[in-house]
C-alpha positions in Angstrom: -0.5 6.5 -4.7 -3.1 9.0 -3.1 -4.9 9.6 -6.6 -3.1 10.1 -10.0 -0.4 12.6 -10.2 -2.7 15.0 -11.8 -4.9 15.4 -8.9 -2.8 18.5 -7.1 -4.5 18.3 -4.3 -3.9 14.6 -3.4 -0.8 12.8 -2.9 0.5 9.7 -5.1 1.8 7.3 -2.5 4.4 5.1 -5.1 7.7 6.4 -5.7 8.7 8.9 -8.8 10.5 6.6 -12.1 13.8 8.3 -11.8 16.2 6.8 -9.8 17.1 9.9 -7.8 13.3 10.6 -7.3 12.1 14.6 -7.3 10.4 15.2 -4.5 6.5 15.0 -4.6 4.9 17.6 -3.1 2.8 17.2 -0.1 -0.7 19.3 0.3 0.7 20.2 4.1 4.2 20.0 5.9 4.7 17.0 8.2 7.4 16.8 11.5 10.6 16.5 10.2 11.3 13.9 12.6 9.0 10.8 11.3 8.6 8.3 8.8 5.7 6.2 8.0 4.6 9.5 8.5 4.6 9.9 12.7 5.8 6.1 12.7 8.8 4.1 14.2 11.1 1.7 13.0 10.3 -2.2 13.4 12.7 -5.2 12.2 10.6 -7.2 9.3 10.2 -10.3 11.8 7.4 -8.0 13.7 5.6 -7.7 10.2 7.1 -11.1 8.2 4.2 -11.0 5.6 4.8 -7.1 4.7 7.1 -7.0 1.5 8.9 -4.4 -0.7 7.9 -4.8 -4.6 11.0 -4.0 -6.3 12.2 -2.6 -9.7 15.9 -2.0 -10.0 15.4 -1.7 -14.0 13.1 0.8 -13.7 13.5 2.7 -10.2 17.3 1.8 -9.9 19.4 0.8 -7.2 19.5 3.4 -4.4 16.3 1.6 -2.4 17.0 -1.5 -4.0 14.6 -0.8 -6.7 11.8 -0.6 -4.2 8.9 1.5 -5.6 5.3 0.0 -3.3 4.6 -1.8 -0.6 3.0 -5.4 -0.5 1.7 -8.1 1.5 1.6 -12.0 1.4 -2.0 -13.3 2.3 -0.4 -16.9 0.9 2.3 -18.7 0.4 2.6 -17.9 -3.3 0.2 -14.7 -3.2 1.3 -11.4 -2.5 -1.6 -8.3 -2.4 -0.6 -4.8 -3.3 -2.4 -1.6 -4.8 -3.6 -1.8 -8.4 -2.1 1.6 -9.2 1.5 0.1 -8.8 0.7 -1.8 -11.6 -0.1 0.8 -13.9 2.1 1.5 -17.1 2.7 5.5 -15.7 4.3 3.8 -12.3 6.3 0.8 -14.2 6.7 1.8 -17.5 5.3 -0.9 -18.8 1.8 -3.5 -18.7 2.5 -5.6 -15.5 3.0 -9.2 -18.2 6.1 -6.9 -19.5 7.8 -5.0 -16.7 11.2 -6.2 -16.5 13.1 -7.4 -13.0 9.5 -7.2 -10.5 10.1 -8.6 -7.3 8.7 -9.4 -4.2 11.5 -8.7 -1.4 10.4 -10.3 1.6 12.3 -10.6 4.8 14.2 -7.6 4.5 14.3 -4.8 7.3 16.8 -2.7 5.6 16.4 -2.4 1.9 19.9 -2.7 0.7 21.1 -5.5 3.2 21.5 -9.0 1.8 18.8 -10.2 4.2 15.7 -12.1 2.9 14.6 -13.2 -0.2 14.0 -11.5 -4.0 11.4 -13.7 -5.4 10.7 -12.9 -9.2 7.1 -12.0 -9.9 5.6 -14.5 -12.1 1.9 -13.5 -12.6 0.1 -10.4 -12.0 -3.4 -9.9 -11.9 -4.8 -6.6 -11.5 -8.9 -6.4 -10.4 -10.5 -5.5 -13.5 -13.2 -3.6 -11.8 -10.3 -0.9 -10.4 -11.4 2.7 -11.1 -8.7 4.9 -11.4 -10.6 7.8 -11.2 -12.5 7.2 -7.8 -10.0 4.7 -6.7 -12.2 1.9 -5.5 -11.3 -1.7 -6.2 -7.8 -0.8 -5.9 -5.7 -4.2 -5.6 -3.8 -6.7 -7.6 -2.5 -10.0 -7.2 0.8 -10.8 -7.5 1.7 -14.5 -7.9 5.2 -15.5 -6.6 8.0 -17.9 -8.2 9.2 -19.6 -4.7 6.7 -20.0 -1.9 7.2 -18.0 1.0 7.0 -20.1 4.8 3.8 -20.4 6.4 5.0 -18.4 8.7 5.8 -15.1 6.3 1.6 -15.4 5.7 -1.4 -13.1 7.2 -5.0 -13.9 6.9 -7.3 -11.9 5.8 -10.5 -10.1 7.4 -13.8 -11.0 6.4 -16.6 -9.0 6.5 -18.1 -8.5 9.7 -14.6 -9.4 11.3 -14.7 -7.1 14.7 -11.0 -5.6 13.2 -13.2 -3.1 11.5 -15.1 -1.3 14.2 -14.2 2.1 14.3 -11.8 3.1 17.4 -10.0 -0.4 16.9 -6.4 0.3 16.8 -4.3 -0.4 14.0 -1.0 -0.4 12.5 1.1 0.2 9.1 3.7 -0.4 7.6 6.4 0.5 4.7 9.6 1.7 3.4 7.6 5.1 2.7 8.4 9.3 2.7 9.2 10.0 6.1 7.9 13.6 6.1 5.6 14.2 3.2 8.8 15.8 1.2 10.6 12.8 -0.6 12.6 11.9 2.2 12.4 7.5 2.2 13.2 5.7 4.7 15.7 2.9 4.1 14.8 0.4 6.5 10.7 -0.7 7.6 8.7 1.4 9.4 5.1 1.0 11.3 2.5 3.8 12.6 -0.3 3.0 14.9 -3.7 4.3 13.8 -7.0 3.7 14.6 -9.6 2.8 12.2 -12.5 5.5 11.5 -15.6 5.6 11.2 -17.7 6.0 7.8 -18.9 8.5 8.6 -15.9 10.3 9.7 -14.3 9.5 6.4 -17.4 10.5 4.6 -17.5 14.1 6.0 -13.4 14.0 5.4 -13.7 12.9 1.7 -17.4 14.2 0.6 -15.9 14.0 -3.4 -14.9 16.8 -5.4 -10.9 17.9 -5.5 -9.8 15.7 -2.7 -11.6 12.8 -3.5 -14.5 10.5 -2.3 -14.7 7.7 0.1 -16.6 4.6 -0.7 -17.4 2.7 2.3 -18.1 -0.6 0.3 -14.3 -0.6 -1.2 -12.9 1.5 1.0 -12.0 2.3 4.8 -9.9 4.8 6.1 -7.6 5.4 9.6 -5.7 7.5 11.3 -5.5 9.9 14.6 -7.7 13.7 14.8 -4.9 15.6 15.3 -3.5 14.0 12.4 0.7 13.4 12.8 0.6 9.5 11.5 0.0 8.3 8.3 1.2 6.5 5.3 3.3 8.3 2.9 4.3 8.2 -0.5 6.5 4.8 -1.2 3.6 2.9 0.9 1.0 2.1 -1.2 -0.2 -1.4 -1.6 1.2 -2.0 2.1 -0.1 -3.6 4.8 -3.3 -1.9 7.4 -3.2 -4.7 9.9 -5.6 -4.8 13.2 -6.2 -7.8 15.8 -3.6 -9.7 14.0 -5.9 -9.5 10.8 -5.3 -7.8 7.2 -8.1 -5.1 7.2 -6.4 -2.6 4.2 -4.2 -1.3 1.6 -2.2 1.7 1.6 -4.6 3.4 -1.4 -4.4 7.0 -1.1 -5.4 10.0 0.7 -4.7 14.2 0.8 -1.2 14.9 1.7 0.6 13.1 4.8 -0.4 12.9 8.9 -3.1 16.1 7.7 -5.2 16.7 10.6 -8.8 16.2 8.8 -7.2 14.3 6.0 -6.7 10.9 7.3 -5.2 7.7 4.9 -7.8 5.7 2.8 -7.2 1.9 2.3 -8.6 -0.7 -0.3 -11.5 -2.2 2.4 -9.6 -6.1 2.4 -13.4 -7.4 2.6 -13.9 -6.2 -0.6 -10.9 -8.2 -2.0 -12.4 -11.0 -1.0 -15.6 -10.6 -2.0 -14.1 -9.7 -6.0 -11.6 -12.5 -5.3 -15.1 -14.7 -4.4 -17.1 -13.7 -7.5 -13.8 -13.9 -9.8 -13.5 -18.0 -8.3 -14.5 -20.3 -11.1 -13.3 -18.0 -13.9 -9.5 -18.2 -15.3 -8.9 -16.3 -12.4 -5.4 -13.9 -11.6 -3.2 -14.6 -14.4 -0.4 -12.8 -16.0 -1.5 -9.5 -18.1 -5.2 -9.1 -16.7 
């Protein structure tokens, strides 16, 4: 989601309830011709730790329920945006959503490749603002481990993945032009992360929104072209080999001047660091 559905001006980046979805309207056109907006397709074993969260009771079967993106940072621990757990995206409180899954190693949605792993827990951050969007990420806790193998780590803070110019790449089943046109199968875009600065003077607050450096970091390319899209939040920003972001929102898709803004994955482990000790993710929070 790029901001609730009520902010005109900035684009929700999970997929519309209905099973054939109306398509959300972008603030500015995109080529016709890409996906992960400006992207290209990659098969799942380039990315095995990206993963489709999946609904067929709620979004249907056409994209084998898939609504967000999501990525495992362990074997039983998938991360994805806090606003795909809200009751407007499943209909429901996370603790009573009916058929969430993880699908993981899965190139093309509605092959029988990879795994559907039930979503046992989920535990949203309880500082998430809605409203400015920082602290956006939950945790999802998995049924069946996944292989080591199918696992990222995670940057800390400080990690060199951050610098601005370093590039970087996404991934999803998103919109491939900003219209409601998904893509069936995964998808990548190379960016490169921004600087604060940069994404300060892009998002200064007011209709489109304000970045937060301490939650949030934000990438993409000047002339704008590649981006994530709607269908990609909660997926993967990955640089160096390292998890450095979130797909959290942004204004429209591949906008010159409008570039994507990502949950900062520093942050995640700094709430997951102060949450340690507590009763910690559980089911409902």
């Amino acid at each position: 989601m790029r901001r609730p559905l009520a902010r005109a001006l900035t684009r929700p980046l999970v997929l519309a309830a209905a099973a054939s979805a109306i398509p959300l309207v972008s603030a500015a056109p995109v080529a016709a011709d890409s996906i992960v907006v400006g992207g290209f397709p990659v098969d799942v074993s380039v990315s095995p730790w990206t993963v489709a969260l999946s609904s067929r009771d709620r979004f249907g079967g056409t994209r084998a329920g898939q609504f967000c993106g999501g990525v495992a940072v362990s074997r039983t621990a998938v991360l994805t945006a806090a606003h795909c757990m809200g009751d407007d995206v499943l209909g429901a409180p996370p603790h009573r959503a009916r058929d969430l899954k993880a699908v993981t190693g899965r190139t093309d949605l509605l092959s029988a490749r990879g795994r559907e792993i039930a979503v046992r827990d989920v535990w949203v951050n309880p500082g998430y603002d809605a409203v400015s969007n920082a602290g956006d990420f939950a945790v999802l806790t998995l049924a069946e481990p996944l292989p080591q193998s199918s696992v990222i780590g995670m940057a800390a803070a400080g990690d060199t993945a951050y610098e601005p110019g370093t590039a970087a790449t996404v991934y999803g089943w998103g919109d491939l032009t900003g219209s409601g046109d998904y893509a069936g199968s995964l998808h990548a875009a190379r960016l490169h992360v921004l600087s604060d600065a940069r994404c300060e003077e892009a998002y200064p607050g007011g209709a489109d929104g304000a970045y937060l450096p301490e939650s949030m970091l934000c990438a993409g390319e000047a002339q704008g072209g590649r981006d994530a899209c709607q269908g990609d939040s909660g997926g993967p920003l990955v640089a160096q080999g390292r998890l450095i972001g979130l797909v959290s929102w942004g204004s429209g898709c591949g906008r010159a001047g409008s570039p994507g803004v990502y949950t900062r994955v520093s942050d995640v482990l700094r709430t997951l660091g102060r949450h340690r000790g507590s009763p910690g993710p559980h089911k409902g929070a």
